[in-house]
C-alpha positions in Angstrom: -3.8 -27.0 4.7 -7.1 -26.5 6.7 -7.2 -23.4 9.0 -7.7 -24.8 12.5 -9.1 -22.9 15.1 -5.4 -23.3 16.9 -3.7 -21.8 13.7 -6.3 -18.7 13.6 -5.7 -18.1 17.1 -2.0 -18.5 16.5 -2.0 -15.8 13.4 -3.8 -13.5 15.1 -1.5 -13.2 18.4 1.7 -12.6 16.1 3.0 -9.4 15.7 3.3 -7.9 12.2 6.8 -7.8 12.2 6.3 -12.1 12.5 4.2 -12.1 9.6 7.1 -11.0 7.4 9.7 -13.5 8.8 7.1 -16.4 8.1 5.1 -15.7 4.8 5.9 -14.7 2.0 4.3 -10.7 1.6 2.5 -10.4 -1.5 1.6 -6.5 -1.5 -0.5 -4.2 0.6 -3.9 -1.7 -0.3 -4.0 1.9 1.7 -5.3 -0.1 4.7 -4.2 -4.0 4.5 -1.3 -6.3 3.5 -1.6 -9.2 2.3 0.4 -12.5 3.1 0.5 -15.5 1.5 -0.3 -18.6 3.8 0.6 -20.8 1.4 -0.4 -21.8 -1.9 -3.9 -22.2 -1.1 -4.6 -19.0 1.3 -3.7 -15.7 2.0 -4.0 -13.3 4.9 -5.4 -9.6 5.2 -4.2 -8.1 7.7 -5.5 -4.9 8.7 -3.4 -1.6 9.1 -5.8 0.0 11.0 -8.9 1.1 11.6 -9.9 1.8 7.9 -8.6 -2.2 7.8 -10.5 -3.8 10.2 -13.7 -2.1 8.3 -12.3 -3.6 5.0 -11.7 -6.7 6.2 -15.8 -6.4 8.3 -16.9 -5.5 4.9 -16.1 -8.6 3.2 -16.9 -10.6 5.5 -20.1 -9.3 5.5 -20.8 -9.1 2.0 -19.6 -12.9 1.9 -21.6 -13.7 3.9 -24.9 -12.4 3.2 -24.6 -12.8 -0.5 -26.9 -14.9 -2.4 -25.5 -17.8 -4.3 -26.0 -16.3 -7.7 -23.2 -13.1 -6.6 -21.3 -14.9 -3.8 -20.0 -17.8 -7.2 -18.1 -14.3 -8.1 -16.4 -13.7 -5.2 -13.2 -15.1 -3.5 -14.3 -17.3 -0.3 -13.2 -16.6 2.8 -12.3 -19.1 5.1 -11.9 -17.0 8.7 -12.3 -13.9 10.2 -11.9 -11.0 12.6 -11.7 -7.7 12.4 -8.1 -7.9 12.4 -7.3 -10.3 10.0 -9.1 -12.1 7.3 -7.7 -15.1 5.9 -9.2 -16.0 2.1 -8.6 -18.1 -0.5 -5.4 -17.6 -2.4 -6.3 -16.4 -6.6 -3.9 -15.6 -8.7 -4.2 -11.6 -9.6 -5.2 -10.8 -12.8 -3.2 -8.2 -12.9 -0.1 -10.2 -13.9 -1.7 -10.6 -17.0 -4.0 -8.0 -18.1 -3.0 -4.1 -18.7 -4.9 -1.1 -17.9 -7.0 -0.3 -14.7 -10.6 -1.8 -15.3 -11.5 -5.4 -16.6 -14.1 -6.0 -19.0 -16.9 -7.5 -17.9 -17.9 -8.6 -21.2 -14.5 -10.7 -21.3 -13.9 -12.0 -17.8 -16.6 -14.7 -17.0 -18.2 -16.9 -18.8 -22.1 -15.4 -17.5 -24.3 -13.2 -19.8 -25.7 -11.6 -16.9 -22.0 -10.6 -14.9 -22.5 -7.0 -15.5 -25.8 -6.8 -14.1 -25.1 -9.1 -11.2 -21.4 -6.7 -10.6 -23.9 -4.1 -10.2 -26.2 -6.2 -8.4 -23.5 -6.8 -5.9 -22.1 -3.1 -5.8 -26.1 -1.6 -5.2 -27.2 -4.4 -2.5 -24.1 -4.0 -0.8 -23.1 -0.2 -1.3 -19.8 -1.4 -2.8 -17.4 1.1 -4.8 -18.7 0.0 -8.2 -15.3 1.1 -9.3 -13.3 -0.3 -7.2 -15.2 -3.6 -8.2 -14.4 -3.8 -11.7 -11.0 -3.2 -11.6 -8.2 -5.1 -12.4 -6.6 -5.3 -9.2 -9.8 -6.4 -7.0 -10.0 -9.9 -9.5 -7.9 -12.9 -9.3 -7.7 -16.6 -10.6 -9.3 -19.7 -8.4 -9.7 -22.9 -10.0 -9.6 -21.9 -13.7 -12.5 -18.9 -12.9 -12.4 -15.1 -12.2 -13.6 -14.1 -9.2 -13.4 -10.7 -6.8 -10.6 -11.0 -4.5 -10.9 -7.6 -3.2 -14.7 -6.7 -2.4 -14.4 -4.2 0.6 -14.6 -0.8 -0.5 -17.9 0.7 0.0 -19.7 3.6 -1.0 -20.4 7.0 0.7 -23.7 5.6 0.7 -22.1 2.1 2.3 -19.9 4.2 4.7 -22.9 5.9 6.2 -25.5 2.6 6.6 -22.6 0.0 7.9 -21.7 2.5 10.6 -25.2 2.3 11.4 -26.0 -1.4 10.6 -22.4 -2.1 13.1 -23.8 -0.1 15.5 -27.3 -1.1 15.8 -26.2 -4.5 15.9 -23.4 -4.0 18.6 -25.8 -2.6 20.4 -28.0 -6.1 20.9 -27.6 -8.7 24.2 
């Protein structure tokens, strides 16, 4: 399935109650749910406000990361504040007990913990929130972040400024 334009367009003009009468709801965070397109993607759909940041967050972060930190996280195939659809992992968290991964035993890469806090420091992430189990999934036989929108007091206070600076621009 390849997200069309005319599909996004069509997602975002349902109404929540639609999304549970057509996909399959997978669970929900304190400010999204989460909807399984299909096999291959999922949508986040935002609850509210604190959502819509979430969702601006990752997309973001996606999108600005360099190759070397964006290989751990889950890509993200379109977005608006409202929704965010990604690619569909398999949470880790059917398989491994307790609240945090280790990052000595979930990739492959020597160098994961410095680039985890690489990624957390660059983009005022939740370091936290970025190592635990229920932010990582399964794509394709490799671990990556699934969840990688909760920022930092620090992060709070410069994307409020970085949104609004750049709203600001003709």
């Amino acid at each position: 399935m390849k997200i069309s334009q005319e599909l996004f367009t069509e997602l975002y003009n349902l109404k929540e109650k639609d999304f549970y009468k057509r996909f399959e709801f997978l669970g929900e965070g304190i400010s999204r749910k989460v909807f399984a397109l299909n096999e291959e993607y999922v949508l986040k759909l935002a609850k509210g406000g604190e959502g819509y940041y979430q969702n601006k967050i990752e997309q973001f972060v996606y999108s600005y990361s360099p190759f070397k930190l964006k290989k751990y996280l889950c890509s993200i195939a379109c977005y608006q504040p409202q929704l965010l659809i990604m690619k569909r992992a398999a949470p880790l968290s059917n398989n491994i007990q307790g609240k945090y991964v280790n990052l000595k035993n979930i990739r492959k890469e020597v160098e994961l913990f410095n680039d985890i806090s690489e990624l957390a420091d660059r983009f005022y992430l939740f370091y936290e929130d970025l190592i635990c189990v229920s932010s990582w999934g399964t794509l394709n036989g490799e671990n990556v972040l699934m969840d990688y929108g909760c920022t930092s007091y620090n992060g709070d206070f410069f994307y409020e400024m970085y949104f609004l600076v750049n709203s600001l621009k003709p």
